[in-house]
N, C-alpha and C positions, 0 to 999 in steps of 0.2 A: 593642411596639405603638405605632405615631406618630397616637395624639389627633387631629391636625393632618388627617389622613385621612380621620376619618368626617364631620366637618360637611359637606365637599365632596361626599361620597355623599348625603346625606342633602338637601342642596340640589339636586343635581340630577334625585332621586329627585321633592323637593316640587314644581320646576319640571316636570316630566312630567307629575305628576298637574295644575299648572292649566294645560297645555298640552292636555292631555284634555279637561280639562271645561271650557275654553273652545273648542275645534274644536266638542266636542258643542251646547255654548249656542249656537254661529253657528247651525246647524239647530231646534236646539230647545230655545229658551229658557226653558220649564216644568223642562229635568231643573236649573238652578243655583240655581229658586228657593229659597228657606231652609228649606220645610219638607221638599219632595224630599231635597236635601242632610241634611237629618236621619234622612230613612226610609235613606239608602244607609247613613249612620253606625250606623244600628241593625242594619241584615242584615247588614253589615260588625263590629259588634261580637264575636259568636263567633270570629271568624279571629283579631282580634285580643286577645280575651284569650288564645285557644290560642295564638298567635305568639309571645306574653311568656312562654309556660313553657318552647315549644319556642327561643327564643332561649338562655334561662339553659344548656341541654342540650347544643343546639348549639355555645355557648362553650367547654363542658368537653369538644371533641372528639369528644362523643358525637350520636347521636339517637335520636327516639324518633317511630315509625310506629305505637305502639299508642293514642294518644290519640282518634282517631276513634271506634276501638272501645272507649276508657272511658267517651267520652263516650257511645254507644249503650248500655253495659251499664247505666255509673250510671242513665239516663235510662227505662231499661227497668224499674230497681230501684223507681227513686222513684215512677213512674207505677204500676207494680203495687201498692209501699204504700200509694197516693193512694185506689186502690179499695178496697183492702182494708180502710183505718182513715182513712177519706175525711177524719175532724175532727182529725188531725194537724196540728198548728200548720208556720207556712211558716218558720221560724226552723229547727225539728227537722227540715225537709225537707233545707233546702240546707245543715246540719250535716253529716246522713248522706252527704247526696251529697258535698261536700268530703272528709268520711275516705274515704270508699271509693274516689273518686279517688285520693286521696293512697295509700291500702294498695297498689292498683294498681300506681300508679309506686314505691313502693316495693320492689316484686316485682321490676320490669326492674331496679333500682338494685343489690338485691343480686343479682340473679345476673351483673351486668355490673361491681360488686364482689369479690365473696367468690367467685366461680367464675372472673373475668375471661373471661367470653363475648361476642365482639363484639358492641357496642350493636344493631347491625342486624339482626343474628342472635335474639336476645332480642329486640327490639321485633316484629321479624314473628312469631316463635312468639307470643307474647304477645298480639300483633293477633288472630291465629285465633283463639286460646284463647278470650278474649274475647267474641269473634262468637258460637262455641260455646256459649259458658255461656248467650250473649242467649235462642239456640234453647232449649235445654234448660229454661230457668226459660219459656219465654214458650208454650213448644209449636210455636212459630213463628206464633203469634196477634199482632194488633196487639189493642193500647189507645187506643181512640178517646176522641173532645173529649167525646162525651154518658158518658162512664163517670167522666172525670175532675171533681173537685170544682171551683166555681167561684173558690176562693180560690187554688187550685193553677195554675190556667190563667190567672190575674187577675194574680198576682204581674209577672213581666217586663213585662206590657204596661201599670199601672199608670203614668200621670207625673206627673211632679216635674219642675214649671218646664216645661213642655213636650215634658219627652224621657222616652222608658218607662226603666224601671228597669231593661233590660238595658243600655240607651246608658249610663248611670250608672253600672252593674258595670261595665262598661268603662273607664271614663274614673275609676273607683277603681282596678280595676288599674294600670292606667298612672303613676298617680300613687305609689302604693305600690313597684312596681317600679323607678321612677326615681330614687324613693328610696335603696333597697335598695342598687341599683346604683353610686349616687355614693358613698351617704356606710355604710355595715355594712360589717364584716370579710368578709358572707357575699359580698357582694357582686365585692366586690375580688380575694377567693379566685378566682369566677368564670374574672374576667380572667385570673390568675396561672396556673390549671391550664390551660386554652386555650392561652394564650402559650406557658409553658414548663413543662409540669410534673416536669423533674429538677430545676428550678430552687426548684419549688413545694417540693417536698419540702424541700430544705434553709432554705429562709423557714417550716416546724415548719406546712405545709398539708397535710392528708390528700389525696391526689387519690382516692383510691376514697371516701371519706368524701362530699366536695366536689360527686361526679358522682351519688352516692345522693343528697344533699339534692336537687340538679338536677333528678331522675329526679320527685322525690315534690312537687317543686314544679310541675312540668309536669302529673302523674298529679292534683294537688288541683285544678287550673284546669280537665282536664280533665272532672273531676266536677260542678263547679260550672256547668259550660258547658253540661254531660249535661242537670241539671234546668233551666235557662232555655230550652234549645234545643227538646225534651219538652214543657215548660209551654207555651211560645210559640207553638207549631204545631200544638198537642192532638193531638200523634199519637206513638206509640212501637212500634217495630216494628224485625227482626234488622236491616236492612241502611241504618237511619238514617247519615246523615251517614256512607256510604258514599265512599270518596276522597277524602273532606276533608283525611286526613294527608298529601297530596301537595300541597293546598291550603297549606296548613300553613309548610309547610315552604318552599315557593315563597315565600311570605311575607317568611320568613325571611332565602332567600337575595339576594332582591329589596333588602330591603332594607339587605344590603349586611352582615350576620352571615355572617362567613368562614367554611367546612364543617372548614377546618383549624385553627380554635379560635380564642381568645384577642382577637377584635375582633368587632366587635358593639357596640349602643345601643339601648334602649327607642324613643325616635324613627326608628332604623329600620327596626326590626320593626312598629312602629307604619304605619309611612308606607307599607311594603312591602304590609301588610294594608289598606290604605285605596284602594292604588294598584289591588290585584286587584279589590277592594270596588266602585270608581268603572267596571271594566270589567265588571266581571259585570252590572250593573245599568244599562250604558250602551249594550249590544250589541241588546238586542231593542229599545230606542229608534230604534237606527238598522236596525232591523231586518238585523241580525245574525245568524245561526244561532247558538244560545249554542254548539254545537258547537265556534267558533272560537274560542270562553274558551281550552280547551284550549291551541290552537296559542299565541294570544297569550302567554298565560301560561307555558306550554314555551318563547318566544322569548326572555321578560324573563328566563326564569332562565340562558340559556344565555349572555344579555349580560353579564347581572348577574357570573356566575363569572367570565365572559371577566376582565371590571373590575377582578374581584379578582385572577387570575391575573396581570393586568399591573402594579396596587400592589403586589402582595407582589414581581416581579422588581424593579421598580424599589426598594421598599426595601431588597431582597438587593445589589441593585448601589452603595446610599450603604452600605449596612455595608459592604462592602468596599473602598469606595474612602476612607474613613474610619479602618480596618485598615491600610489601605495607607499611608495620611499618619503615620500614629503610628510606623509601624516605621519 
């Protein structure tokens, strides 16, 4: 993997987005101010903590299309318990919701483990499933804001220093993760199964190990996202945060995390989710059909791969002609 590579993604990535949101400030200089700019970083936050689990996933070769739907079921769970035992503390909330996120992605982990079922294959049955269970426990009823407790719905939007407490969860991901990524064995494994995992193996890495932890750290963020997303919008119902796993993953590839493993960074799954973030929320400014999110965002991912497709020949073409100087 040549290091050297992603800050260039990652700078050209940053330079787009203020290529963006300066074309938009020439028209309308309300969307740069500081606190706008703070409301896009908070609708913008869900993408981006989910973009940090589906990054780790991505790296190990695999993905995962069931997060949308954990984030709907957890979100469906916790607002159901919210009515049912209303004075449930918000601590025991977002505990439940983290494990059953995580059991979730534990689920794809081991059958994309211990069965070896392609990831995609298991993440879309898993997506169903998921949806399913939503119906089944809910009747296909929503749970509206007047059912829900007001400590329950208070939580995300709560702030600290001026920014609500999901922009916070965010910007604690990110920082955890960047962590994780530089400087933990777990981290580094990451990289190592992506890149080469015949290689992994003999450096004493489990790659089916590796790709379950991936699986159960994507499945935990998606749970945690379930209850802020629920809380935040006082509403829970089967077909929540419906396509967002395509979201997701646009994010991901956006920001320059290779589908064929082993390269990727926390900045730019970050930036990738910041960049859709600034468009989604800059199209009906300019009056926009949001319709054309879509297209937009189908255009950057198709650049984006191009990108990669063209760094990975070019580094196939210095390994070889570096093979070639040595014999």
């Amino acid at each position: 993997m040549s290091m050297r590579s992603i800050p260039v993604r990652e700078l050209i990535l940053g330079g787009a987005i203020l290529v963006l949101l300066a074309l938009i400030a020439g028209r309308f200089p309300d969307f740069v101010a500081p606190g706008n700019l703070a409301n896009v970083f908070n609708d913008t936050a869900p993408l981006i903590i989910l973009a940090l689990g589906q990054m780790v996933v991505i790296m190990t070769r695999c993905i995962d299309l069931s997060v949308a739907a954990n984030l709907a079921l957890t979100g469906m769970v916790v607002a159901m318990l919210n009515v049912a035992v209303p004075w449930l503390p918000i601590p025991v909330i977002l505990a439940i919701a983290v494990l059953l996120g995580a059991l979730m992605g534990a689920v794809n982990g081991l059958l994309v483990w211990k069965l070896a079922i392609p990831p995609i294959v298991v993440t879309l049955g898993t997506m169903t499933i998921f949806r399913g269970i939503i119906f089944l426990i809910s009747d296909g009823k929503w749970v509206n804001s007047h059912e829900m407790s007001p400590a329950f719905t208070g939580f995300p939007r709560a702030e600290i220093f001026g920014l609500p407490v999901l922009s916070w969860t965010a910007i604690a991901a990110i920082l955890v993760f960047a962590v994780m990524m530089a400087r933990t064995p777990l981290g580094r494994s990451f990289f190592a199964v992506g890149g080469n995992p015949h290689a992994a193996v003999y450096t004493g890495i489990d790659v089916g190990k590796t790709q379950f932890l991936a699986f159960v750290l994507s499945g935990a963020l998606a749970g945690l996202t379930g209850y802020l997303w629920v809380a935040r919008y006082a509403v829970a119902y089967v077909d929540i945060a419906g396509g967002f796993e395509l979201e997701v993953v646009a994010a991901c590839v956006i920001g320059g995390i290779s589908i064929a493993g082993g390269v990727g960074s926390v900045a730019g799954a970050v930036l990738g989710a910041i960049f859709l973030g600034v468009v989604k929320n800059a199209l009906p400014v300019v009056n926009i059909s949001p319709f054309w999110q879509l297209a937009i965002s189908g255009s950057a991912i198709l650049i984006a791969v191009a990108f990669n497709a063209r760094a990975g020949r070019a580094k196939g073409r210095i390994i070889l002609k570096s093979a070639e100087a040595t014999s």
